[in-house]
C-alpha positions, 0 to 999 in steps of 0.5 A: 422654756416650760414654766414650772412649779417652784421647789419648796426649798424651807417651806412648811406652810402647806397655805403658801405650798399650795397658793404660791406655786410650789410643788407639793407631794401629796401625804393627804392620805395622812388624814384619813388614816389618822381618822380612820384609826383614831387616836385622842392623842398621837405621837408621830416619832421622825428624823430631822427633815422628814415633812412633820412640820409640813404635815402638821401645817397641812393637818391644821388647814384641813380641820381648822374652822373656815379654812380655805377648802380650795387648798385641797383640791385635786389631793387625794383626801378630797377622793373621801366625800363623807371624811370631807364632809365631816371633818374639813373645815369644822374644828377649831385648832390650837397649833404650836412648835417648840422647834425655837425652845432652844435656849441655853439656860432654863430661864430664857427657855421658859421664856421662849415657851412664852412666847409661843404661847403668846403667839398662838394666843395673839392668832386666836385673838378674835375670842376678845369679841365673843358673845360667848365668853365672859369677862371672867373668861377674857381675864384668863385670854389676857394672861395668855397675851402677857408675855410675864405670865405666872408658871401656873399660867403657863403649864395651863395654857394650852388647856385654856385655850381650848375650853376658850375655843370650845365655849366660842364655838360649841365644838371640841378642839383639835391640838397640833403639837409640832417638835415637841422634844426640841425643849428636852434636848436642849434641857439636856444638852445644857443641863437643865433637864429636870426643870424642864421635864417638869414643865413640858409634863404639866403643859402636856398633862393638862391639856391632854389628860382629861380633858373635856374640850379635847377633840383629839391631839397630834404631836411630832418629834424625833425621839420618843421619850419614855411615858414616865418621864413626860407622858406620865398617867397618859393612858390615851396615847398612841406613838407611831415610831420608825418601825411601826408599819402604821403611817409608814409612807406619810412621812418622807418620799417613796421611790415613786414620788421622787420619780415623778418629782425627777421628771416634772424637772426634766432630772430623771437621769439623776435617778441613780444619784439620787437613790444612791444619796438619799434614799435608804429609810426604812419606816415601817415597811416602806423604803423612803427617801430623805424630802429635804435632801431630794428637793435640795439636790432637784433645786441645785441641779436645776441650772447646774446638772454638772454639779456632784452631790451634797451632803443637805442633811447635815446643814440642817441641825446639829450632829450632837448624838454622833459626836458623842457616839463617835467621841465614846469609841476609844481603844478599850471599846475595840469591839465597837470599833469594829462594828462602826467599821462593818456599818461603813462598809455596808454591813449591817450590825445587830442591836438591840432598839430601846424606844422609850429611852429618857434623853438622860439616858441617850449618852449613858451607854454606848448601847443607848447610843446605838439606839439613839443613831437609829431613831436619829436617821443615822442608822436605818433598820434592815430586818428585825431578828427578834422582838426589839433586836434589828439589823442596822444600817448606814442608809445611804452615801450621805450619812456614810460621808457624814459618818467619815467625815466625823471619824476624820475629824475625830482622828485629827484630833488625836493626831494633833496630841502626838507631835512627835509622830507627824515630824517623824512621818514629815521628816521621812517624807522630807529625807526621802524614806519611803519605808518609813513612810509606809511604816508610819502610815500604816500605824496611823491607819490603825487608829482610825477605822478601814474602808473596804470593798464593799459598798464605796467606789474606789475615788470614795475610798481615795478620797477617805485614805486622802483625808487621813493624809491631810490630817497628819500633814496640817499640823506640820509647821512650815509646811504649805500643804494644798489639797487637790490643786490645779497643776499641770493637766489636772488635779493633784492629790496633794502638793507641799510647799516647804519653808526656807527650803528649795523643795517640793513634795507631790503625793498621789493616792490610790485604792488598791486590791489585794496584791495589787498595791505595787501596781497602784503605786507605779500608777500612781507615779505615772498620773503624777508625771502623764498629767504634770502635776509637778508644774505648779512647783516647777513655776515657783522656782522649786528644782527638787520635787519628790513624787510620792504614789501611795496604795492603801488597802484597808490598813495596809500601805505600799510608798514608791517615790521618785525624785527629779532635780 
């Protein structure tokens, strides 16, 4: 068996990527355009999962002062001789992530903050034995190792570890600023936000304006938010966003990468999937995939190539801006309603893109919302019409299904408030009443959105009318409702078992065309007898089972059912 390099599944260490034997997608090109276009202070706005961290990491072994040069060989920055020269291995860095500010009150996230710092002070802990640095000097460095240090300490703390740095090596200093929003959204989710604006402004006033011993500073972060709230008087800040053609390609995977990724694991026939899945961004003018989603599928498949698509993404983080945006679409909101339903469906929608959005301002309005879903990941751009208004749309199959499933899940709640409605739809299934089945199906259908022709396959829409179904049905008390159990020569959509009474009910779903929901049903019908679906209840001493074939298209369904016993 061919040895290969291990998938750096979680791993954001470029160090450890590239001594460890992992695989490694070359995104060096990074530096030389951030040297090329020069800026003393860049914003690198991506979704989650998108290699900033790993980018951020590689940037601070490439410029940090004896660096391993080794790491970089055979990348495409060491093609660039003269930037090599003059830039690897020659600065001193100061590298933090506020990924982990993520407390759920103002204290304790001051006090995460910290402890960041005192991290990044105890790894620059060398400075203690600097010829250069003065007692008065060292008595600074100390409060930086104090873990009670004072908020003016604090909110000065990077700028004084780059003049620490500066005075000890005679030379200006690079700052890495990973995730640096995570503090704000967190603020803002557990409302402290003005706290918190306060002291992630004077942090980053302090080491960024006018500071002398700054080299140049690179930040990362999903969202940008506006100047006047965190970046106020920051004349010197250049934001690369999601629709900016700069960077482009230096962030996520390009469909040449990940084909060549795919074959050095022996996947290529995945190809398709994959794409399907996880490719669909569109930053700048380049198409990219999601890494994390790819390298998670390649690592699963590897022993398993049997296995189906999973939805990685979602396991990351939080879905809080798609819960509020899913949650502010009531019946009032009709024409949003629609939309969603059109970016379900493949179809793109319209909007105006605000990039400079406050996070007070991300749930305000469902406009905001919208741009929020874009800068997030889960909307991507497909065209702009006209200055900041774009064509939006759903990337891929999995935010698709990460989109349906939230829509379910919301629609189950409003199920659960109107108990009247799923006994009477349970007690027509239970008596035998297709019609009214149909009838109440239908209104259900209606209340949720619809899935069209135009982008999913047909199980995919099976699989979202199944989960509809299954919504209503598990708030039936005493009923036992399983979802594609084994029974008979497969696997049936739905089997019920019914409390206290000799009585089973099997339920098969289907996809129809127009015209075509009488046909789907008899099909239906036909499955559920051609596979003995009914042998799992016949086993359980259960006589009398009634056999549903259900047709959904779009809001509109056709029940047939059959009885034996």
């Amino acid at each position: 068996m061919v040895e290969r390099l291990k998938l750096p599944i979680g791993i954001e260490n470029f160090a450890e990527v590239r001594k460890s034997g992992f695989y490694f997608v070359d995104k060096t090109k990074l530096i030389e355009e951030l040297l090329t276009q020069w800026g003393q202070a860049n914003l690198f706005t991506r979704p989650r999962r998108f290699g900033k961290t790993l980018n951020m990491s590689m940037l601070r072994y490439f410029f940090e002062i004896g660096t391993d040069k080794s790491l970089f060989d055979g990348l495409y920055i060491c093609g660039n001789k003269k930037l090599c020269e003059e830039y690897m291995g020659r600065f001193p860095v100061v590298t933090i992530s506020l990924k982990g500010v993520n407390a759920t009150d103002y204290e304790n996230a001051k006090a995460q903050l910290i402890r960041v710092i005192n991290r990044e002070a105890r790894r620059l802990q060398f400075l203690e034995d600097s010829e250069r640095l003065r007692t008065s000097d060292l008595k600074q460095f100390d409060r930086l190792l104090d873990s009670s240090m004072d908020m003016a300490t604090l909110t000065d703390s990077l700028r004084e570890l780059t003049e620490l740095l500066e005075k000890h090596y005679q030379k200006k200093v690079i700052v890495l600023i990973d995730e640096y929003d995570v503090p704000l959204a967190e603020a803002n989710e557990h409302e402290y936000y003005d706290e918190m604006v306060l002291l992630i402004r004077n942090l980053f006033e302090n080491v960024l304006k006018t500071n002398d011993s700054l080299k140049f500073a690179v930040l990362t972060g999903c969202l940008r938010v506006a100047k006047d709230s965190i970046f106020t008087g920051l004349n010197n800040f250049n934001v690369y966003s999601i629709t900016d053609v700069d960077f482009d390609e230096n962030f996520g995977f390009t469909d040449a990468e990940v084909k060549e990724l795919l074959k050095y694991y022996g996947q290529e026939e995945h190809y398709e999937t994959v794409k399907e899945w996880y490719d669909g961004y569109r930053f700048g003018n380049a198409e990219v995939y999601c890494p994390w989603d790819v390298i998670s599928y390649c690592d699963r498949h590897r022993n398993n190539p049997t296995l189906p698509p999973e939805n990685y993404w979602l396991n990351t983080s939080g879905n809080d801006v798609l819960e509020h945006f899913i949650d502010s679409i009531g019946e009032q909101k009709k024409i949003t309603r629609m939309e969603l339903e059109q970016l379900v469906n493949g179809e793109s929608v319209q909007k105006e893109i605000r990039q400079n959005l406050t996070y007070r301002e991300l749930y305000e309005s469902v406009d905001n919302l919208w741009s929020t879903l874009f800068m997030t990941g889960y909307l991507t751009q497909r065209g702009e019409t006209n200055g900041n208004r774009y064509y939006l749309v759903v990337p891929n199959r999995e935010i698709r299904n990460i989109i349906t499933e939230h829509i379910l899940e919301l629609f189950k709640d409003n199920v659960e408030k109107d108990g009247q409605m799923v006994n009477e739809f349970c007690n027509a299934l239970l008596q035998g009443k297709p019609e009214k089945v149909e009838q109440i199906f239908t209104e259900y259908m209606k209340k949720t959105i619809s899935v069209r022709d135009t982008f999913v396959r047909k199980p995919t829409k099976e699989n979202f009318y199944h989960g509809i179904l299954l919504g209503i049905l598990s708030f039936k008390g005493g009923w036992m409702v399983s979802s594609n159990k084994e029974s008979g020569d497969g696997y049936s959509d739905i089997l019920i078992r019914i409390d206290d009474v000799n009585i089973g009910i099997v339920i098969e779903i289907k996809y129809a065309q127009d015209g075509k929901e009488e046909a789907e049903c008899k099909e239906a019908l036909r499955q559920i007898i051609d596979k003995h679906y009914t042998e799992a209840l016949e086993r359980d001493g259960i006589h009398k089972i009634m056999k549903y074939g259900i047709a959904c298209n779009v809001k509109r369904c056709r029940v047939m059912l059959e009885t034996i016993g």
